[in-house]
C-alpha distance (Angstrom), angle and dihedral (degrees) to the residues before:
residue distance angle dihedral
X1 . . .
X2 3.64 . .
X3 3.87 126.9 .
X4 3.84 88.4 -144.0
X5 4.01 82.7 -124.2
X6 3.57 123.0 124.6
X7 4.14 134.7 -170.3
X8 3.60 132.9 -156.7
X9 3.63 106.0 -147.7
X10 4.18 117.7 -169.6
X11 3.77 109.5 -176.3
X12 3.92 122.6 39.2
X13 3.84 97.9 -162.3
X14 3.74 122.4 138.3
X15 4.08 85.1 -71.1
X16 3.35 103.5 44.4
X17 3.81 108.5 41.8
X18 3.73 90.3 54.7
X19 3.80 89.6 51.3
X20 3.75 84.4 51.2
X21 3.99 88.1 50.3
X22 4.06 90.3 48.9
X23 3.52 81.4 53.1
X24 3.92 111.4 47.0
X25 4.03 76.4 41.3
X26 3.80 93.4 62.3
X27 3.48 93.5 39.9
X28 3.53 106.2 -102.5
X29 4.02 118.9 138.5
X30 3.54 115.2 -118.7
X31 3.28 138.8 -171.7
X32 3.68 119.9 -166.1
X33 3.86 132.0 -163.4
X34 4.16 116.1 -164.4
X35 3.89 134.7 142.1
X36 4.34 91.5 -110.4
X37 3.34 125.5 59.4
X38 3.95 121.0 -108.4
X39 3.62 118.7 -149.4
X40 3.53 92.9 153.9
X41 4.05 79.7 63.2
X42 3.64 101.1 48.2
X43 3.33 87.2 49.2
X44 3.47 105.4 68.7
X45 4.17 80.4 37.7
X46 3.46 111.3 -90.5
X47 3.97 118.1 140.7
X48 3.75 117.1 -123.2
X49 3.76 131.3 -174.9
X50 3.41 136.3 163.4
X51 3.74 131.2 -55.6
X52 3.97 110.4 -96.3
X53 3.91 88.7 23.1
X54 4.08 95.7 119.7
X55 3.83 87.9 139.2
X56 3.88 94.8 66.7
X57 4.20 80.7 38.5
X58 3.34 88.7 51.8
X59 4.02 93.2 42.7
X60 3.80 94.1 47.6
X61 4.41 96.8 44.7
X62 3.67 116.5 73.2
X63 3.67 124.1 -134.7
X64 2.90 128.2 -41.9
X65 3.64 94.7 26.8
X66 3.68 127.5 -158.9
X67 3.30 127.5 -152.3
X68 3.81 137.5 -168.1
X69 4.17 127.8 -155.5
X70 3.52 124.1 -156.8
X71 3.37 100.9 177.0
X72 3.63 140.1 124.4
X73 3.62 118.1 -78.8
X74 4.21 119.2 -106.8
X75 3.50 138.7 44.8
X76 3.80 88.8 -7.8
X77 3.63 92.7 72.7
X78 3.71 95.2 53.2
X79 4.08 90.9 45.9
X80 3.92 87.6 51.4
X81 3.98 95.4 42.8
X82 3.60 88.9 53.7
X83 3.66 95.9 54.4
X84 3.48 97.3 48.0
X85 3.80 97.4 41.0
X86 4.18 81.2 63.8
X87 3.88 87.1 56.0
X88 3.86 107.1 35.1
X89 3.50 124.5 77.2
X90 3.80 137.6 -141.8
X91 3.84 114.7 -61.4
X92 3.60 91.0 28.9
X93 4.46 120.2 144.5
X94 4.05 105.5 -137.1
X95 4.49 104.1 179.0
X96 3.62 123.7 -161.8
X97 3.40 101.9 -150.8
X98 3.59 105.5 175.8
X99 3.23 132.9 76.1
X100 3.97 102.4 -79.4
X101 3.96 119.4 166.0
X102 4.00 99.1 -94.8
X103 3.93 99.5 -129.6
X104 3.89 82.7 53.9
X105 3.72 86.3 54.7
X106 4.07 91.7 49.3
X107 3.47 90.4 60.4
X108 3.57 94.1 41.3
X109 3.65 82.4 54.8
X110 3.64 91.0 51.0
X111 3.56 93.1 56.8
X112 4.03 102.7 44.0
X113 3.36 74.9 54.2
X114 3.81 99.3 66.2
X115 3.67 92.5 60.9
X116 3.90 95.3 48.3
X117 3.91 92.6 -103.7
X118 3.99 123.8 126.2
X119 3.43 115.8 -126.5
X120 4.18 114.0 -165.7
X121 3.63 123.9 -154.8
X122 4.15 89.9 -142.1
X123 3.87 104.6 -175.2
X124 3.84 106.8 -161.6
X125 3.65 136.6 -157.1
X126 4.18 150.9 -174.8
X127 3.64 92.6 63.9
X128 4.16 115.8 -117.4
X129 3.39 106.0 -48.6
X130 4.01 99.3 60.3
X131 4.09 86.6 37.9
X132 3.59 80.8 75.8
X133 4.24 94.6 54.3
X134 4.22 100.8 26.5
X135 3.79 127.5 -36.3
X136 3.84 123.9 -151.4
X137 3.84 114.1 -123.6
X138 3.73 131.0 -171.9
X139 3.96 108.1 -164.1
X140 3.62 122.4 -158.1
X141 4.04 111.7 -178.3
X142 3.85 132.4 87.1
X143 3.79 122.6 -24.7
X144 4.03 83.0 -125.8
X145 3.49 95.5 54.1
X146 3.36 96.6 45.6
X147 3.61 89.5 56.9
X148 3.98 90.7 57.8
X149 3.49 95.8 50.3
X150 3.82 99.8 31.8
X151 4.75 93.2 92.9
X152 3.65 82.6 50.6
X153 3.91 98.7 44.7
X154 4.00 87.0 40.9
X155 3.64 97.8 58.3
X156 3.70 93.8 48.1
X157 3.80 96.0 51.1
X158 3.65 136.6 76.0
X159 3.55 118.8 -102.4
X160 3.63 106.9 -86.7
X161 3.82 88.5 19.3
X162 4.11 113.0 110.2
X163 3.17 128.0 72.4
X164 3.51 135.8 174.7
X165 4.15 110.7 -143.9
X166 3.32 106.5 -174.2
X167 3.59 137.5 -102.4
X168 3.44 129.9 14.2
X169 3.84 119.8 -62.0
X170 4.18 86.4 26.7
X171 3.57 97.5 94.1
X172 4.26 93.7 55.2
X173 4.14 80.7 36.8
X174 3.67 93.2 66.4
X175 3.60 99.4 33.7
X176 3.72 91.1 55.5
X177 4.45 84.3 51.1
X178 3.97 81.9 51.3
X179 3.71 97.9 48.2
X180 4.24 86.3 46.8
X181 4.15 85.3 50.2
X182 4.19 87.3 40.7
X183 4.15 87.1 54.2
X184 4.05 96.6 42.4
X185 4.27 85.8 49.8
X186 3.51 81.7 51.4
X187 3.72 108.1 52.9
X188 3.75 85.7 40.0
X189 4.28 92.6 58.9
X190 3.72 84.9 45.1
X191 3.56 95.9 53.4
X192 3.71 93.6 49.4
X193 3.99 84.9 53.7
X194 3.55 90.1 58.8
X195 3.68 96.4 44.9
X196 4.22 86.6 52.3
X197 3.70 92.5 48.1
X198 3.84 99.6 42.5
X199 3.81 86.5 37.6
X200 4.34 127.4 101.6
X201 3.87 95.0 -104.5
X202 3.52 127.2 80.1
X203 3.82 93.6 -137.8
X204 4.10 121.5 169.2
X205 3.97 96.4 -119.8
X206 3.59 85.9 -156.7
X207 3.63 99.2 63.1
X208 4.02 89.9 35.0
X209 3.74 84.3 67.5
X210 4.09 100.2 44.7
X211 4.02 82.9 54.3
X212 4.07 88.1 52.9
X213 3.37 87.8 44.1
X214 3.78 92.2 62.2
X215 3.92 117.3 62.7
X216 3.56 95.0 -35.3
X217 3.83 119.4 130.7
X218 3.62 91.8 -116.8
X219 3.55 95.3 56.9
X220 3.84 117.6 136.2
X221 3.87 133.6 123.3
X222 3.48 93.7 -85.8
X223 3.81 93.5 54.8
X224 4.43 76.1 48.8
X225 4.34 88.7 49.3
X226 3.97 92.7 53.1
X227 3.31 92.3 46.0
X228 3.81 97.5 40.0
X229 4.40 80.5 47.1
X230 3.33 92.8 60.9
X231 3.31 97.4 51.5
X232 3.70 99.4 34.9
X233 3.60 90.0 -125.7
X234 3.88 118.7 162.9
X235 3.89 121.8 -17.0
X236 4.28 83.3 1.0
X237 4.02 85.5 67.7
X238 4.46 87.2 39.5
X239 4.22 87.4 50.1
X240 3.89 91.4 48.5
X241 3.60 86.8 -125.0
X242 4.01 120.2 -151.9
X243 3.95 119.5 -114.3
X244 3.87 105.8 -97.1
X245 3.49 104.8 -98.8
X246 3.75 88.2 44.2
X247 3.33 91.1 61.3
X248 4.82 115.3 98.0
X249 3.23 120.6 -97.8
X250 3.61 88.9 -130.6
X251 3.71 129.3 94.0
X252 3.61 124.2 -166.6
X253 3.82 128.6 -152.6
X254 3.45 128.9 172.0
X255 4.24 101.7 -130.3
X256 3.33 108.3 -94.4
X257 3.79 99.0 127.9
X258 3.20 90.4 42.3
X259 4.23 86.7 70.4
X260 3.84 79.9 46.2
X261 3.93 96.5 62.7
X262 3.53 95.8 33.6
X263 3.71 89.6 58.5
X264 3.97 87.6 44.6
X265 3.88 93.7 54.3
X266 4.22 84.1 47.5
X267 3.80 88.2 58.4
X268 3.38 101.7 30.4
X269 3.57 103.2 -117.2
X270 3.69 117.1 152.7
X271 3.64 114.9 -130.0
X272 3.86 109.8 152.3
X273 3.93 97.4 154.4
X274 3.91 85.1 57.7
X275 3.62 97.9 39.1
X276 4.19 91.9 42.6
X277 4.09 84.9 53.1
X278 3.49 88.5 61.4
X279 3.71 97.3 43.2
X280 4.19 83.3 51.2
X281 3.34 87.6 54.1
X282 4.22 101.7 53.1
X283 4.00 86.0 41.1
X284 4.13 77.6 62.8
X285 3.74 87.9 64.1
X286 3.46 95.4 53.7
X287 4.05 92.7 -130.3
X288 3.83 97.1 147.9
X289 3.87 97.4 90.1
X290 3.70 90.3 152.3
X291 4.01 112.5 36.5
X292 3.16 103.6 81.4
X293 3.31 106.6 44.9
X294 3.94 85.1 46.9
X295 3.93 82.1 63.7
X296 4.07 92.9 42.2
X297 3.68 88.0 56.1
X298 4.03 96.4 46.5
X299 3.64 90.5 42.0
X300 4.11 88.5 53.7
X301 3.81 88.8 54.6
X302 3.65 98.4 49.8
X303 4.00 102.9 41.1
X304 4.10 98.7 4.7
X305 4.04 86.7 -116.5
X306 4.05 111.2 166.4
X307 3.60 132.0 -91.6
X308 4.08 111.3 -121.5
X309 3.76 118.4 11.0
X310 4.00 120.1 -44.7
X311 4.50 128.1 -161.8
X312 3.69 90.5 -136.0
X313 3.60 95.1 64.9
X314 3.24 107.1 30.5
X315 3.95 85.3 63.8
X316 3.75 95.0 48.9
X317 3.58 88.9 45.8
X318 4.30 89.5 57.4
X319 4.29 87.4 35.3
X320 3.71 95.8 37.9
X321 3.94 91.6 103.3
X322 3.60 113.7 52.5
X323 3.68 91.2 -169.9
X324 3.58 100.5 58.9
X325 3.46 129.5 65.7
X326 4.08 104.9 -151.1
X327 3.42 126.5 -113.9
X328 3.66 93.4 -110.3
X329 3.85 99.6 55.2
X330 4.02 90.6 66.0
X331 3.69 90.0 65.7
X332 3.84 123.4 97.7
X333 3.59 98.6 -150.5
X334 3.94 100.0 126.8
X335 3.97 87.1 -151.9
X336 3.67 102.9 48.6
X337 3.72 120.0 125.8
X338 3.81 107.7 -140.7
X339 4.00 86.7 -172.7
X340 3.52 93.1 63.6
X341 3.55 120.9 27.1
X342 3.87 95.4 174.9
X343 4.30 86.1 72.0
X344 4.08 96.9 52.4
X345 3.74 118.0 130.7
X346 3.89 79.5 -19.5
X347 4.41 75.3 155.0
X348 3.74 95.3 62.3
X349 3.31 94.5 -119.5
């Protein structure tokens, strides 16, 4: 039975195609608008035409039409807008669902607005694989907008999960705060892996995790996604995950925090566990190629210390304190290196 709701969708990524799903799923019509072609999508019913086409998306949507992007964030936006701001007509919902810089989206607001058409800054979040059971959206854009868009936005959201923030630009605004929180959480979890693994116990980080995942004040889902990692539980087991210590030392991002801590250090707002996550992060990518040795050479000027790694020290660095026995010497693993903690059980075994 039909909702009598319908969705124009313009970008099938990862995101948006299993918004579209959650969609055709609850009975909503969609029609979708991407560079591939999506069987899968017509499938279940959805209507898909090419990318650009936002006359036959315009033709097929009744008014007022409302219309989701999930597309990279950018000049792309802007080219898109402008095409569809020719097509669309007075009244009409255009969403920005990705993660676009919010002044960007004020202005984009700004214009939309020009030709009588709302244009909502809709922040999204829960990644792919819960866009398919109920997203959480905070929606910055006019109040009247909102309002059009709001049955559609409600269905496709958790319970609890949409907001709307305010004006325009405050819906990207406070998704960029969340993804600054989201990176902090996530420095912090990987810190406490390193602690477990360098620690005395051998502990099954895996199961550590499922326990904090259960009543402990750390709970959260991404306390549930290590531990569900570990154990390639759920999508991890889908995504053919790698075996932890298989897995790069090298995370990518693509910046948005970055417009987070620059606007932090404008203002004058201290947040050093958000800007150290994304220092953490570039140190994954290995980009300081001259630092360190910057620091070797100062330090050999001041107290003639080596250049590279020397025996001697490293010893007096593990024997240094006579009063404390090291972490490393309570272990029982016959081939640990206690000089060089970095290199144990860097087999697996």
């Amino acid at each position: 039975m039909s909702t009598g709701m319908q969705l124009g969708m313009v970008g099938l990524g990862q995101m948006g195609s299993n918004l579209a799903k959650q969609a055709v799923d609850r009975d909503i019509e969609v029609v979708g608008a991407d560079l591939q072609d999506h069987p899968d999508l017509e499938e279940r019913g959805a209507t898909i035409v090419e990318e650009g086409a936002y006359d036959r998306i315009a033709g097929e949507l009744d008014a007022p039409r409302v219309v989701y992007m999930s597309l990279p964030a950018g000049e792309l936006i802007d080219d898109e807008l402008d095409d569809m701001l020719s097509v669309f007509e007075e009244g009409d919902v255009i969403m920005d669902g990705g993660n676009s810089f919010w002044r960007d989206s004020m202005r984009r607001a700004e214009r939309a607005w020009e030709e009588g058409i709302y244009y909502l800054d809709c922040g999204s979040s829960g990644g792919p694989f819960r866009a398919k059971e109920g997203a959480c959206f905070m929606v910055g854009g006019r109040e009247e907008g909102f309002e059009i868009a709001e049955p559609l936005l409600d269905e496709l959201s958790v319970e609890g999960g949409l907001l709307h923030t305010g004006p325009p630009g405050s819906g990207h605004f406070v998704k960029l705060v969340h993804n600054g929180v989201e990176f902090g959480m996530l420095q912090s979890i990987a810190e406490g892996v390193e602690l477990l693994e360098a620690g005395q116990f051998d502990v099954d980080l895996g199961e550590v995790f499922t326990n904090w995942s259960n009543g402990a004040v750390v709970e959260s889902w991404l306390v549930e996604l290590m531990a569900r990692g570990l154990k390639k539980e759920d999508q991890f087991a889908e995504t053919d995950t790698p075996d932890f210590r298989d897995i790069p030392n090298y995370v990518e991002d693509t910046g948005e925090v970055n417009w987070l801590v620059d606007e932090a250090i404008k203002g004058e707002t201290p947040v050093p566990v958000i800007t150290q996550s994304v220092i953490e992060l570039l140190k994954s990518r290995g980009n300081q190629r001259h630092a360190y040795r910057a620091i070797a050479l100062m330090r050999h000027g001041f107290g003639n210390h080596p250049f590279g790694e020397d025996e001697d020290i490293r010893k007096e660095r593990y024997v240094g304190r006579v009063d404390e026995t090291a972490r490393h010497d309570l272990r029982d693993e016959e081939d640990m290196d206690p000089l060089n903690p970095t290199e144990d059980n860097a087999d697996g075994d």
